[in-house]
VEXZAKOL-848486 format. One record per residue (C-alpha): x, y, z; residue number from 0; residue in one letter. Coordinates in steps of 0.1 Angstrom, whole numbers, plus 5000, padded with zeros to 4 digits. Example, Ala and Ser with C-alpha at 12.3 -4.5 7.8 and 13.67 -1.06 7.14 Angstrom:
BEGIN
5123, 4955, 5078, 0, A
5137, 4989, 5071, 1, S
This chain:
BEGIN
5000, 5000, 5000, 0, X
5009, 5032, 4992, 1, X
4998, 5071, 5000, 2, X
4986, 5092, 4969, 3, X
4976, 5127, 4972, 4, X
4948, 5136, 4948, 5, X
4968, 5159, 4923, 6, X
4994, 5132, 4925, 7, X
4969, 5107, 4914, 8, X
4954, 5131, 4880, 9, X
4989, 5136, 4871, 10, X
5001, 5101, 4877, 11, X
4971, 5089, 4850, 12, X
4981, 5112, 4828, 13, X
5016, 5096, 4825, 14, X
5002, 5062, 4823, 15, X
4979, 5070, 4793, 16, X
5006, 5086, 4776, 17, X
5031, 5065, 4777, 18, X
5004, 5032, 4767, 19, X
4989, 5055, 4740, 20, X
5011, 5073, 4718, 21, X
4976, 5090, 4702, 22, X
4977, 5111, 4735, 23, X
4984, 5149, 4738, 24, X
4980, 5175, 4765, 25, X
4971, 5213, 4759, 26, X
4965, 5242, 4775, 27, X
4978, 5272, 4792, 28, X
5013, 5265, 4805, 29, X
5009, 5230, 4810, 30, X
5044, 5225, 4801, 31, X
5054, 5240, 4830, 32, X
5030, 5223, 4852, 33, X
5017, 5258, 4870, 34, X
4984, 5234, 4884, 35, X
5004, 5207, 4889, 36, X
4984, 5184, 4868, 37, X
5012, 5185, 4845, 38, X
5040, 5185, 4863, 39, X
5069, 5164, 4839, 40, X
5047, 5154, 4810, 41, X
5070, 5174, 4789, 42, X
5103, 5164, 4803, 43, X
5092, 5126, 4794, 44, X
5070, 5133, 4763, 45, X
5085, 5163, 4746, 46, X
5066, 5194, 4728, 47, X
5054, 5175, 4699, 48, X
5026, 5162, 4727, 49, X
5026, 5185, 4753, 50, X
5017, 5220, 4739, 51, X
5017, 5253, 4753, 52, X
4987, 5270, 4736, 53, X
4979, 5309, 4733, 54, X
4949, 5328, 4753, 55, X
4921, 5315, 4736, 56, X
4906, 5291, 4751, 57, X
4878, 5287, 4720, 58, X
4912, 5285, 4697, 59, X
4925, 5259, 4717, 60, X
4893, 5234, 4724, 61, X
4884, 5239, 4687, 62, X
4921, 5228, 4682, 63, X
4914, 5198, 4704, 64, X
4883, 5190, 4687, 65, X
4897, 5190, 4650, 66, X
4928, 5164, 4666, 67, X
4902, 5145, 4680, 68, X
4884, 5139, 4646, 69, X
4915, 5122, 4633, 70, X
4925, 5102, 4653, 71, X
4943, 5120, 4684, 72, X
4934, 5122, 4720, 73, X
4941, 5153, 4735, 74, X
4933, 5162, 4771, 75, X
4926, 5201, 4774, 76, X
4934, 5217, 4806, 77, X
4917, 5245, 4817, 78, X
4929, 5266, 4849, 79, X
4902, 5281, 4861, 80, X
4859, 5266, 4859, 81, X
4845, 5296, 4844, 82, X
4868, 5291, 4813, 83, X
4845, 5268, 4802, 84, X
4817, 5294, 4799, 85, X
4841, 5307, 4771, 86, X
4838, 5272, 4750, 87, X
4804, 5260, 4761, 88, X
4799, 5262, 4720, 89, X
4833, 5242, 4711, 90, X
4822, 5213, 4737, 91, X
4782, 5215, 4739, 92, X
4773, 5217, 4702, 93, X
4806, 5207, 4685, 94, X
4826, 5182, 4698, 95, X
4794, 5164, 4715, 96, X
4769, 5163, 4691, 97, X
4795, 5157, 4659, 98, X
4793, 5117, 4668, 99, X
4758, 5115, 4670, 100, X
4753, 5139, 4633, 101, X
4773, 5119, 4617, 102, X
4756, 5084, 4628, 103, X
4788, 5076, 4647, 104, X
4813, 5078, 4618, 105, X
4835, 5098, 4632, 106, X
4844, 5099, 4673, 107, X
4855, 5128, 4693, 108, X
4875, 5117, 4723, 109, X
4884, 5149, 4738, 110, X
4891, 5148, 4780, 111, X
4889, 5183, 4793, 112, X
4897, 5187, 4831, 113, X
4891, 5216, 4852, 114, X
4914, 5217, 4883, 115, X
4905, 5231, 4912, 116, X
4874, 5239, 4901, 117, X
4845, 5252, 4928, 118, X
4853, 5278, 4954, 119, X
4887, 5283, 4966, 120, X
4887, 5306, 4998, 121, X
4887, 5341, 4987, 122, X
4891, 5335, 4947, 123, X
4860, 5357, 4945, 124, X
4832, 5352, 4917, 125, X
4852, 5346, 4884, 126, X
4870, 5317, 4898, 127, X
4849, 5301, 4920, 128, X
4817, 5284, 4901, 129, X
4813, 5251, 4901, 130, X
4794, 5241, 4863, 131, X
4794, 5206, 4864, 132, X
4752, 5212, 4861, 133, X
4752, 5231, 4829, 134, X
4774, 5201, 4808, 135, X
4755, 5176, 4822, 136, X
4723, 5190, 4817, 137, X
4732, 5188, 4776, 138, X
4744, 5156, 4777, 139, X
4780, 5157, 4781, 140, X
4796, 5130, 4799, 141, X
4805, 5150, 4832, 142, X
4828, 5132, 4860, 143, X
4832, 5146, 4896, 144, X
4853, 5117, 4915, 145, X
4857, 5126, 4948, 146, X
4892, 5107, 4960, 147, X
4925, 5101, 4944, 148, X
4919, 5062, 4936, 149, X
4888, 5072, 4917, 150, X
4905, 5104, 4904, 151, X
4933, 5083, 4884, 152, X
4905, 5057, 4875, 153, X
4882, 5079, 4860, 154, X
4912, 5100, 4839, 155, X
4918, 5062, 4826, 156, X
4886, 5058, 4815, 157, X
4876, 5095, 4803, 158, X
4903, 5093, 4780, 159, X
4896, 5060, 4766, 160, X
4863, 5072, 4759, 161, X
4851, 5079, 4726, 162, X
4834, 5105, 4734, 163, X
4840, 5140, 4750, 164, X
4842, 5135, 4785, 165, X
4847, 5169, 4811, 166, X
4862, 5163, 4846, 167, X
4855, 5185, 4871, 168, X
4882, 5181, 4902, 169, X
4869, 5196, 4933, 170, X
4896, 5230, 4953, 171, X
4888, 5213, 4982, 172, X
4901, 5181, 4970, 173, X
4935, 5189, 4959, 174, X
4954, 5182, 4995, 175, X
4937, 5150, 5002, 176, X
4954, 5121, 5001, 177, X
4946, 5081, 5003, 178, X
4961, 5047, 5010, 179, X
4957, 5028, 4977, 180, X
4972, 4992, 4963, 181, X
5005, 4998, 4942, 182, X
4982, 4993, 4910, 183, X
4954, 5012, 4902, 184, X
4922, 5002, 4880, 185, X
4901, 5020, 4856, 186, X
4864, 5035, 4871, 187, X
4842, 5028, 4846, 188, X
4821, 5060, 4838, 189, X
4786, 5057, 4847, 190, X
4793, 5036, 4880, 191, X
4782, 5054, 4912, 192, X
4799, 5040, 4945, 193, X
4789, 5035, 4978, 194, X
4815, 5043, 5004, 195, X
4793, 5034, 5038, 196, X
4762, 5019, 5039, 197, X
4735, 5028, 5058, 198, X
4692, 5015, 5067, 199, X
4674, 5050, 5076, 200, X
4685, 5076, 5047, 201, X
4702, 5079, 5013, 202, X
4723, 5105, 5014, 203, X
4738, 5114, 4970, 204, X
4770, 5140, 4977, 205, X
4790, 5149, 4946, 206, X
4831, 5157, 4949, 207, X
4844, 5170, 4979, 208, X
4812, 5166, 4997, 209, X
4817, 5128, 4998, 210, X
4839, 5135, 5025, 211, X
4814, 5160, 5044, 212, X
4786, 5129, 5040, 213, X
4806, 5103, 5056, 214, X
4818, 5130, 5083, 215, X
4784, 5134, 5093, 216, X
4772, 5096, 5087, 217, X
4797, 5090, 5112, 218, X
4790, 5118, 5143, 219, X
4750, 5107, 5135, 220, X
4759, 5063, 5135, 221, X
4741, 5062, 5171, 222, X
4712, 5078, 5160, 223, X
4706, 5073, 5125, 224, X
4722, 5050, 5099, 225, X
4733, 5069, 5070, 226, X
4743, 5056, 5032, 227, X
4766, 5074, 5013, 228, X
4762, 5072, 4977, 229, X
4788, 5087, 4952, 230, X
4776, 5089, 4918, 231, X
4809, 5099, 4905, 232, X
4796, 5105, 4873, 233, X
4769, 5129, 4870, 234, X
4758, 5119, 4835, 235, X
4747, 5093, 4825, 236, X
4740, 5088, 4864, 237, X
4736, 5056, 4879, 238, X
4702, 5054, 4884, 239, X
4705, 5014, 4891, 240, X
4724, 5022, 4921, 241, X
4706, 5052, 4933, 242, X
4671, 5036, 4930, 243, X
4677, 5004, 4947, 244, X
4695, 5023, 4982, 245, X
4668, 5043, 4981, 246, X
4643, 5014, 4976, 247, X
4663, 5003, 5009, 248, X
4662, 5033, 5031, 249, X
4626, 5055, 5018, 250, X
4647, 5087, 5025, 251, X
4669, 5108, 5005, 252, X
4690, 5141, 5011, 253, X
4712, 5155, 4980, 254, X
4741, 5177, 4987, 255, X
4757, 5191, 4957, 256, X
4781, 5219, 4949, 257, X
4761, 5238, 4920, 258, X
4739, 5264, 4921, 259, X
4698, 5255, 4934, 260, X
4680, 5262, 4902, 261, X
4681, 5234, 4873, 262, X
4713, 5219, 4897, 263, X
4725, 5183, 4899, 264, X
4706, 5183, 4926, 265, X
4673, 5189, 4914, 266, X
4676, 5166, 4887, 267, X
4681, 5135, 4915, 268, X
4650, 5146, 4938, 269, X
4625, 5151, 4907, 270, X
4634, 5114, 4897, 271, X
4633, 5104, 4933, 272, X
4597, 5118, 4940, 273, X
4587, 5105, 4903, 274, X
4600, 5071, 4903, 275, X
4614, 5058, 4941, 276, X
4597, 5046, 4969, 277, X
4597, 5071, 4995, 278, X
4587, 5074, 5028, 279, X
4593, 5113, 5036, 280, X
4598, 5141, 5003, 281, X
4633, 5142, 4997, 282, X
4654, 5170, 4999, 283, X
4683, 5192, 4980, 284, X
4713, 5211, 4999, 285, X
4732, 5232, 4975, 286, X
4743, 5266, 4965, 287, X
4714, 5296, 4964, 288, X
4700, 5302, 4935, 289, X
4724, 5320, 4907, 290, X
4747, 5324, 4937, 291, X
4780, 5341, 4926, 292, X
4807, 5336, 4954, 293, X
4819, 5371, 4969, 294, X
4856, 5379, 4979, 295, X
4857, 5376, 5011, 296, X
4859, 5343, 5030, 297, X
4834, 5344, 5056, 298, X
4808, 5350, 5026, 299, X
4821, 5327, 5008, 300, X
4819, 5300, 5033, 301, X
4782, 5306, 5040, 302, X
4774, 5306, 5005, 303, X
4786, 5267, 4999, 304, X
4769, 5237, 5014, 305, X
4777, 5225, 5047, 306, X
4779, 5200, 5074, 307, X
4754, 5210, 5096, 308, X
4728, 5215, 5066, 309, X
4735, 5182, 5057, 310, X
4728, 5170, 5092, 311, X
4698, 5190, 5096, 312, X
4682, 5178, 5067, 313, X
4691, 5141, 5074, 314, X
4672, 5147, 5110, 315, X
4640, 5163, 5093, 316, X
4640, 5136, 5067, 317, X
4644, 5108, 5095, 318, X
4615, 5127, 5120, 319, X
């Protein structure tokens, strides 16, 4: 057993899956310099011919991607900051997704773009702090959150495998934690939710770094209440398979996610709940405010993101 830190982990994939596929490329802003981290010595072992410093333009560059991806390459498109992607919403949502399904599947686009430390940071103020992993998923973009190193590196293996665009959102919060994992790593499968405790009374669905938040409070509450944790890791296509039949178990749900209230992750989870599940109490959504745009200083920022004792609160009122 070994200890892997969860940057550690996104880089360490990315090194695998260049070295076993030469069709592999990473671009972006300075990523041969590694300023995330993410990249850190790709271009020391793979040289500039697949590790490309690109301009400021981030439509230039996924466009770029996009056009690579059509013959034959995978590239992996880093972007520093989230609300980067508002910039190529166009390139990803209604080019690179939807030219697979125009074209009756003739021609693939397996483009991997990750977002780093996406979500709020402590003081990065509104540009730098959203969390969109809502808005791809709502249009049908495959749209990853994993929420610990192992799954991190397992899910990079399989995004970029994929042959279709696939956008990985890795959680601020996550960036400093760290796991004790086998020397070898497999491949998550995308579309596979996990569930890291189980539980009788409640479901509780938390997305990225929240995991850790729902098995904080699962824990402090295992006297009272038993708590299940479910990860969906992928946000779309979700899991419905394993989110249906822990419900079915418990008859009680709580969602905690990291997006804004209106049309959120979250939403999308309790409307199917209430539609389809078998529930014993209305289930219930923890997430940002609605069109919430994180201020500059901390104290606001804090109170603006989902929290522990929310979640708890709404596991007692669900429970009542």
């Amino acid at each position: 057993m070994a200890v892997v830190g969860y940057l550690a982990a996104i880089n360490r994939a990315l090194h695998d899956e260049m070295a076993r596929d030469p069709a592999v490329s990473v671009l972006g802003e300075d990523v041969r310099v590694g300023v995330t981290g993410l990249t850190k010595g790709l271009f020391d072992a793979f040289g500039s011919d697949r590790v490309l410093d690109t301009p400021l333009s981030e439509q230039a560059f996924t466009s770029f991607a996009t056009g690579a991806a059509m013959t034959g390459q995978r590239p992996v498109v880093e972007f520093q900051i989230p609300s980067l992607l508002y910039l190529v919403l166009e390139q990803i949502a209604n080019q690179a997704h939807k030219f697979s399904l125009m074209t009756g599947g003739q021609v693939n686009v397996p483009v991997t773009y990750l977002v780093p430390s996406s979500g709020s940071r402590y003081g990065m103020a509104g540009q730098h702090s959203d969390h969109p992993y809502s808005l791809f998923a709502h249009v049908g973009v495959k749209t990853v959150v994993p929420a610990t190193p192992a799954d991190a590196y397992g899910v990079m293996l399989s995004a970029i495998r994929d042959p279709d665009p696939v956008v990985l959102f890795f959680p601020a919060y996550l960036m400093g934690v760290t796991e004790e994992v086998p020397g070898e790593l497999p491949a998550v499968p995308l579309g596979r939710a996990r569930v890291h405790r189980e539980g009788t009374d409640v479901t509780v669905v938390a997305t990225g770094h929240l995991v850790q938040q729902a098995l904080a409070v699962a824990e402090r509450l295992a006297g009272d209440i038993s708590i299940e944790v479910v990860d969906p890791r992928t946000l779309y296509p979700l899991d419905w398979v394993t989110l249906r039949e822990s419900v079915h178990k418990t008859g009680r749900l709580v969602v905690v996610d990291d997006s804004n209230r209106m049309c959120g992750f979250g939403a999308e989870v309790v409307a199917t709940a209430a539609q389809e599940f078998a529930l014993v109490s209305p289930p219930v959504r923890i997430s940002r405010p609605d069109g919430a745009v994180i201020p500059y200083a901390v104290e606001l920022d804090i109170a603006l993101l989902p929290s522990e004792q929310q979640l708890e609160e709404a596991v007692r009122a669900v429970c009542k």
